[in-house]
C-alpha positions as a Markdown table, in Angstrom:
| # | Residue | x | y | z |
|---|---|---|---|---|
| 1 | Unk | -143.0 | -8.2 | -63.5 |
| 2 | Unk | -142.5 | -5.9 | -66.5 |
| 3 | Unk | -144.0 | -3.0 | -64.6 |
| 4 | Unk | -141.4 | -3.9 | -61.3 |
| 5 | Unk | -138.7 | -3.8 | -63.8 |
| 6 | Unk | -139.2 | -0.5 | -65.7 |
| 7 | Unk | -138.6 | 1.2 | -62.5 |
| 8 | Unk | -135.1 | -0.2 | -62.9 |
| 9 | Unk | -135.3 | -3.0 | -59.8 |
| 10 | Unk | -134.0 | -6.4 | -59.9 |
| 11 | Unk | -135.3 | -8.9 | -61.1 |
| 12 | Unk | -135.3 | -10.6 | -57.7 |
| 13 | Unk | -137.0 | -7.4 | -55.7 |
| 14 | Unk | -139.2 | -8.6 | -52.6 |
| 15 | Unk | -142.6 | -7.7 | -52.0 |
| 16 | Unk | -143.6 | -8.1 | -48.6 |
| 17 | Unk | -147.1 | -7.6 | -47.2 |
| 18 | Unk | -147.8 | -5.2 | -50.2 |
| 19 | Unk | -144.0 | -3.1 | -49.7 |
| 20 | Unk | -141.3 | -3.3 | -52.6 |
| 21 | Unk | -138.3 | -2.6 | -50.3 |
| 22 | Unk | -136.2 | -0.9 | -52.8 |
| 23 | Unk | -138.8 | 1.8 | -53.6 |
| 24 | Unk | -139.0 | 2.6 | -49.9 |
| 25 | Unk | -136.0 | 2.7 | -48.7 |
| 26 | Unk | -133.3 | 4.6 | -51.0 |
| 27 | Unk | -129.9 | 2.6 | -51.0 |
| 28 | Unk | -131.5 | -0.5 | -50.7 |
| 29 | Unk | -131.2 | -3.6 | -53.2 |
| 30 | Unk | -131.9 | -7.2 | -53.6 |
| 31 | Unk | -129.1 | -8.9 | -55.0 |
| 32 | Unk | -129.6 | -12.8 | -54.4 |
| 33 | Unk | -132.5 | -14.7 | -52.9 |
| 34 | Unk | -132.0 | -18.9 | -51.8 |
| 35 | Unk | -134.5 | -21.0 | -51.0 |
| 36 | Unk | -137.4 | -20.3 | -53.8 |
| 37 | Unk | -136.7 | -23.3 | -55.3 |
| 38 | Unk | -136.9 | -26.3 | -53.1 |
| 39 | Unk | -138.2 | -27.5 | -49.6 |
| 40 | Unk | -136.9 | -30.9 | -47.4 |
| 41 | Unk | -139.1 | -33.3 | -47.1 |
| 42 | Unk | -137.9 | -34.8 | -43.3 |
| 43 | Unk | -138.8 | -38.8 | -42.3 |
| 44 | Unk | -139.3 | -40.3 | -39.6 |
| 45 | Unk | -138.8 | -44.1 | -38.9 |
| 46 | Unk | -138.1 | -47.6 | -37.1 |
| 47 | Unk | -134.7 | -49.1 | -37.7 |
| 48 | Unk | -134.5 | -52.5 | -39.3 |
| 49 | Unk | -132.4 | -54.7 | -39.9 |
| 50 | Unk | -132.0 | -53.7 | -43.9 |
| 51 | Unk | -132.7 | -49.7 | -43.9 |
| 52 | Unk | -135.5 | -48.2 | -42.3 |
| 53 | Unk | -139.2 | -48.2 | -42.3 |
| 54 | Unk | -140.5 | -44.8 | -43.1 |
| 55 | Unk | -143.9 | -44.2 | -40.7 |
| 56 | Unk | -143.9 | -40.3 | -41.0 |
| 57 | Unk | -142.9 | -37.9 | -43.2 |
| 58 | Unk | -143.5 | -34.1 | -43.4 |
| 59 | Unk | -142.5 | -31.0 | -45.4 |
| 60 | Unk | -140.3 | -28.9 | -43.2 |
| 61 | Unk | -140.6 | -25.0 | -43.1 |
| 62 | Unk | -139.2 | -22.9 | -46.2 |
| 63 | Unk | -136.5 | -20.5 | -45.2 |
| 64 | Unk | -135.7 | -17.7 | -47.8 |
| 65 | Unk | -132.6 | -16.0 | -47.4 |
| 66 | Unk | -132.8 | -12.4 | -49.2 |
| 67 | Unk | -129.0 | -10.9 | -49.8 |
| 68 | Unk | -128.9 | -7.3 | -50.1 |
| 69 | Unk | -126.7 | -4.6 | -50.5 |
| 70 | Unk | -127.5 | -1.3 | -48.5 |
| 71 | Unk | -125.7 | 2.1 | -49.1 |
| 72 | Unk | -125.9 | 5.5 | -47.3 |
| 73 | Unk | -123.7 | 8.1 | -47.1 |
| 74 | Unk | -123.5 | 9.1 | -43.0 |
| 75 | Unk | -123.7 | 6.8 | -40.1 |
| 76 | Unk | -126.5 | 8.8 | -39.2 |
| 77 | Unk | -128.5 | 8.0 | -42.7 |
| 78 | Unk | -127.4 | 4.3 | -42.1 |
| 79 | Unk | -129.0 | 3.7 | -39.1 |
| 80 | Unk | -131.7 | 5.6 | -40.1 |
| 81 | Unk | -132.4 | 3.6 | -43.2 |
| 82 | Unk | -131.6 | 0.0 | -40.6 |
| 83 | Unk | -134.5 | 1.6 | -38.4 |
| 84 | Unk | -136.9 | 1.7 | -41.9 |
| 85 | Unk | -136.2 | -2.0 | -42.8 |
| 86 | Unk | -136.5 | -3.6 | -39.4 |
| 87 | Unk | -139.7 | -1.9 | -39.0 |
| 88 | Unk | -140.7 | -2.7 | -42.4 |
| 89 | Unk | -140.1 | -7.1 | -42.2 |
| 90 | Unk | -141.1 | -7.1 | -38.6 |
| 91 | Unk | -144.6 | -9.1 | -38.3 |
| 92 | Unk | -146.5 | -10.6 | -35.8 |
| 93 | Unk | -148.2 | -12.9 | -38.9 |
| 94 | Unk | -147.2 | -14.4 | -42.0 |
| 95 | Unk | -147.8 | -11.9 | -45.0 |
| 96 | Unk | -147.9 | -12.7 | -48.4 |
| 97 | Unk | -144.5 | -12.2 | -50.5 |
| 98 | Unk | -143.9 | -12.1 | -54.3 |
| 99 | Unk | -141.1 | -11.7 | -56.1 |
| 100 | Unk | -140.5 | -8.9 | -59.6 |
| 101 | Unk | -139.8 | -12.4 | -62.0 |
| 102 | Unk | -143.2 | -14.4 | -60.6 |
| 103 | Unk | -145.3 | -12.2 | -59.5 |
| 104 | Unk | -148.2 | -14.5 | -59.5 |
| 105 | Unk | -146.2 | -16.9 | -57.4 |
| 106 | Unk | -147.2 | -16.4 | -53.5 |
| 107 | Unk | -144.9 | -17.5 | -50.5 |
| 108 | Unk | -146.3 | -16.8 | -47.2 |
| 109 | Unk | -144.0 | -15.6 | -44.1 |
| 110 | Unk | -142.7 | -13.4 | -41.8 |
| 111 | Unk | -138.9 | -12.0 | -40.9 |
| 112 | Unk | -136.8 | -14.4 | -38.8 |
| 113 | Unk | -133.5 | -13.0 | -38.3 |
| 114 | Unk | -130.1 | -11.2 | -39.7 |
| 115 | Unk | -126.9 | -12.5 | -40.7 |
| 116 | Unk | -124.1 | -10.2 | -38.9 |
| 117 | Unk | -124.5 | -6.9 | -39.8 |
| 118 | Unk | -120.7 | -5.5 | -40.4 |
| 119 | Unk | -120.0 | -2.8 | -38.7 |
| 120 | Unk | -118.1 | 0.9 | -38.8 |
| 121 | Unk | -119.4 | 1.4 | -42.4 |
| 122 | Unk | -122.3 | 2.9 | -44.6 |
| 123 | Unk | -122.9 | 0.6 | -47.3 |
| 124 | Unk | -123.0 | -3.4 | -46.4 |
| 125 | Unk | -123.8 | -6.7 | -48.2 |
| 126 | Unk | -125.7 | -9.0 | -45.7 |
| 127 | Unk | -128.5 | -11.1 | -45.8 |
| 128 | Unk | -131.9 | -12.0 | -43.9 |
| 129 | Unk | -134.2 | -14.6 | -43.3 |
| 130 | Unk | -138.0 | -15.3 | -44.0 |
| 131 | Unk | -139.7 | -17.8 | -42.0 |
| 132 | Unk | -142.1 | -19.8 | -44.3 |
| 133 | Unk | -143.8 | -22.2 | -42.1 |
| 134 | Unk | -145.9 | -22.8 | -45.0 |
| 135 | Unk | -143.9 | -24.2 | -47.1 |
| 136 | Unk | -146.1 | -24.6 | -50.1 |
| 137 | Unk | -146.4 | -21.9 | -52.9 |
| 138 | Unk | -149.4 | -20.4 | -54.3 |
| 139 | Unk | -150.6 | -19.5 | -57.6 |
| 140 | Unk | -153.6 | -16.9 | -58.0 |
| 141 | Unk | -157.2 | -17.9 | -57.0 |
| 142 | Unk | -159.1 | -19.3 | -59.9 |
| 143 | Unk | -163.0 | -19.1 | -59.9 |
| 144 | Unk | -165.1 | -21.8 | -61.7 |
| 145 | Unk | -168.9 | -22.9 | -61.5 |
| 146 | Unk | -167.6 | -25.9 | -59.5 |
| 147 | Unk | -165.1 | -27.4 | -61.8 |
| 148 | Unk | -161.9 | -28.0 | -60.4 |
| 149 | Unk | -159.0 | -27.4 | -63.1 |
| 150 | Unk | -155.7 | -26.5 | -60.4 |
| 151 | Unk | -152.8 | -28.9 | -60.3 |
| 152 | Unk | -154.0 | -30.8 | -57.2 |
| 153 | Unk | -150.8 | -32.9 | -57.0 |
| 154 | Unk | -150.2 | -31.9 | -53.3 |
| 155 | Unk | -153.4 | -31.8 | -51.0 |
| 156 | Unk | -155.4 | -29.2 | -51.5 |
| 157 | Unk | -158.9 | -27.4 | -50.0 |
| 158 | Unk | -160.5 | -24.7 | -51.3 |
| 159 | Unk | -160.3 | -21.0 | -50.7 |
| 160 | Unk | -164.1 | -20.1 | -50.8 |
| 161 | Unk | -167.0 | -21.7 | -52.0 |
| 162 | Unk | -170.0 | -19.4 | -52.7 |
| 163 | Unk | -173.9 | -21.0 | -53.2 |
| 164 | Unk | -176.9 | -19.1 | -53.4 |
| 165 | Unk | -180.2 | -21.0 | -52.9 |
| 166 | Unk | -182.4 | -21.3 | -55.5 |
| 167 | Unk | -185.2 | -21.2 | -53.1 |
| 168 | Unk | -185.8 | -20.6 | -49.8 |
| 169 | Unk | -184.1 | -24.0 | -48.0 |
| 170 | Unk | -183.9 | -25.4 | -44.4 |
| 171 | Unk | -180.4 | -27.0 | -45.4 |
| 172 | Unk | -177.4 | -27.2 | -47.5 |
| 173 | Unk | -175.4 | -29.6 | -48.8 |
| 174 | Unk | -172.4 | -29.4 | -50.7 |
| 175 | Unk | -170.5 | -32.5 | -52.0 |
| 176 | Unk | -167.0 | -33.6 | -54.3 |
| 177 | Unk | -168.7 | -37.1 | -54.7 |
| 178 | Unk | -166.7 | -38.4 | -51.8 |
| 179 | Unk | -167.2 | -36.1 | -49.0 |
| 180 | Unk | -169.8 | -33.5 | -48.0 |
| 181 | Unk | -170.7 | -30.1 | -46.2 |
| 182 | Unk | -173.9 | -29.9 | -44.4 |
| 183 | Unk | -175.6 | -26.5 | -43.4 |
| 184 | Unk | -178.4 | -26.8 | -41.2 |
| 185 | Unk | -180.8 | -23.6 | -41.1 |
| 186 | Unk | -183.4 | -21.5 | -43.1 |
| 187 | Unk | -181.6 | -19.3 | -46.3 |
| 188 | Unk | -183.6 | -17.7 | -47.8 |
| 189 | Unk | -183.7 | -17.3 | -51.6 |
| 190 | Unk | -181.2 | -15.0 | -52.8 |
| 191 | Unk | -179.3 | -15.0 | -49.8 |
| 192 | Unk | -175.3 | -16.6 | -50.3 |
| 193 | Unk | -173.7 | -18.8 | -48.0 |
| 194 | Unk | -170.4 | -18.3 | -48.3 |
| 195 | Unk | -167.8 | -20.7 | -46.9 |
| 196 | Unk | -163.9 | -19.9 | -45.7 |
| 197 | Unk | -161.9 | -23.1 | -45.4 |
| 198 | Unk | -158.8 | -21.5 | -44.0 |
| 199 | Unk | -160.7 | -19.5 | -41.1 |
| 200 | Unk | -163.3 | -22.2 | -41.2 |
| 201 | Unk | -166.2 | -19.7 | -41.3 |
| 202 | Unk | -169.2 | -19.7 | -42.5 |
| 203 | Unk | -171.4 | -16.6 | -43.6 |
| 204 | Unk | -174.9 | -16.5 | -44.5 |
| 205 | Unk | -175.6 | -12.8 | -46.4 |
| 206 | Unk | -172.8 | -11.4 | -44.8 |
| 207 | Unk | -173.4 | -12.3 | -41.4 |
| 208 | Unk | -171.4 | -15.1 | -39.4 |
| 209 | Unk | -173.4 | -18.3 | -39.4 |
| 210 | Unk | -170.8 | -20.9 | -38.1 |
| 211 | Unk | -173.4 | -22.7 | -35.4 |
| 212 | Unk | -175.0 | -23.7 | -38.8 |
| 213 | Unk | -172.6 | -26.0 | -39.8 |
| 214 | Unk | -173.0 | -29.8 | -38.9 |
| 215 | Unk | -170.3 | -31.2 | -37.1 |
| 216 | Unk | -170.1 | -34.5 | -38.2 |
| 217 | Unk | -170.2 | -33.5 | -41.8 |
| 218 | Unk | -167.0 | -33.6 | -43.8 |
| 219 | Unk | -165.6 | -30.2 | -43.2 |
| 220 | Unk | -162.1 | -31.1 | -42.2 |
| 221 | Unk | -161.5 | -34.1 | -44.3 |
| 222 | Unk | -162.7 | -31.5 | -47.8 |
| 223 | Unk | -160.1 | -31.9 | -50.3 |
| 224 | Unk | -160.7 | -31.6 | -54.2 |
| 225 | Unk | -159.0 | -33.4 | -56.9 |
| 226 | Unk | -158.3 | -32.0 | -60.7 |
| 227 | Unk | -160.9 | -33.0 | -62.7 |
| 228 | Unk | -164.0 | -33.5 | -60.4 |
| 229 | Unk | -166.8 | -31.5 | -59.8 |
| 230 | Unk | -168.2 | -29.9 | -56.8 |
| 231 | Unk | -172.2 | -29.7 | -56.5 |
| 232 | Unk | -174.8 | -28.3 | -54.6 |
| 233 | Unk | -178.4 | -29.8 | -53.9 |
| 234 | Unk | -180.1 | -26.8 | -54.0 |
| 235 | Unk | -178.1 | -23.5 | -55.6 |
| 236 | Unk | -175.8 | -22.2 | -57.9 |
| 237 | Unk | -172.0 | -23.0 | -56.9 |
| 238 | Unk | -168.9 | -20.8 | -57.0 |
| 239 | Unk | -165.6 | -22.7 | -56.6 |
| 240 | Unk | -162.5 | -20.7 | -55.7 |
| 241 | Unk | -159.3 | -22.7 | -55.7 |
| 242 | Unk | -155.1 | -21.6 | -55.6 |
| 243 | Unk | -152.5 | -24.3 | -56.9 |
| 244 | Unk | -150.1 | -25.3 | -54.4 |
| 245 | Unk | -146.7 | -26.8 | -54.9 |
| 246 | Unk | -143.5 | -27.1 | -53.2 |
């Protein structure tokens, strides 16, 4: 943050998929953002006769609505610098976002759309939208021997999880106590197995080994809790876990 706000930026300057919009495009600056703070949680339910019964609930999407002021001094310029943002917010994937007064605070998204841009002058206070589908914030990754210290209070699954065999194995287990990850197929010593929750991959010394993995194992159902432990039967264990929270 400090380093953002040397350069003279707000406090509120966007990063988007690695850009800081005010230090490419000259003219431009954040002035508001809306929607860091909160998310709707949305029900569904049967009608009774008192109230409702709740059967459903889910946390809708997280718009953020970045306010901006934009300045040039020819229509020409103004288009020009228009042509530079558009093609700087437009994704076809989320990106990662962070913002110059939490840096270490991740939203993931992607541009959505404009409010009316005013027209017949060079310098305009509008505003535009990022799409979060995933509503959840993210803290940085945090790398333990198998401990799990996050704030787990929404679910959570890890980011990684490294082992490397202490001997040459047929099979792998990996286990929280209540569920467990089975890897069927000779590693040899030294060689890591490295598992991606998110992509659902798994890589044995670099190489893609997903037919390894045993389907009725708990791979989908893998959550971790703060304060238990995750263990391997037969190698050392690197856990790599981000807090989530709304």
């Amino acid at each position: 943050m400090q380093e953002l706000l040397e350069q003279g930026l707000p406090s509120v300057a966007m990063t988007y998929d690695g850009i800081t919009l005010e230090n490419l495009i000259e003219g431009y600056r954040t002035s508001t953002v809306s929607g860091r703070e909160t998310s709707d949680v949305e029900y569904e339910g049967d009608n009774v006769k008192f109230g409702t019964i709740i059967t459903k609930q889910r946390i809708a999407y997280r718009p953020l609505i970045v306010k901006f002021i934009l300045k040039a001094s020819t229509n020409e310029a103004f288009q020009e610098k228009f042509k530079q943002l558009m093609a700087a917010l437009y994704r076809k994937k989320d990106v990662a976002i962070t913002f110059a007064d939490a840096p270490d605070t991740h939203f993931y998204g992607r541009y959505s759309k404009f409010e009316t841009v005013p027209v017949d002058r060079n310098q305009i206070i509008t505003s535009f939208e990022i799409y979060c589908q995933d509503p959840l914030k993210y803290g940085p990754t945090i790398e333990t021997s198998g401990e799990v210290t996050i704030d787990t209070t929404y679910e959570t699954v890890p980011e990684e999880i490294l082992v490397t065999p202490s001997s040459t194995i047929d099979h792998l287990e990996i286990t929280n106590g209540t569920y467990t990850i089975r890897i069927d197929g000779n590693i040899s010593l030294g060689h890591e197995v490295k598992i991606l929750f998110k992509e659902q991959e798994i890589y044995v010394n670099g190489v893609i080994s997903t037919y390894m993995f045993v389907l009725n194992s708990d791979f989908e159902n893998f959550q971790i809790q703060q304060g238990e432990t995750i263990t391997s039967s037969n190698g050392s264990l690197i856990l790599k876990a981000r807090e989530r929270w709304l």
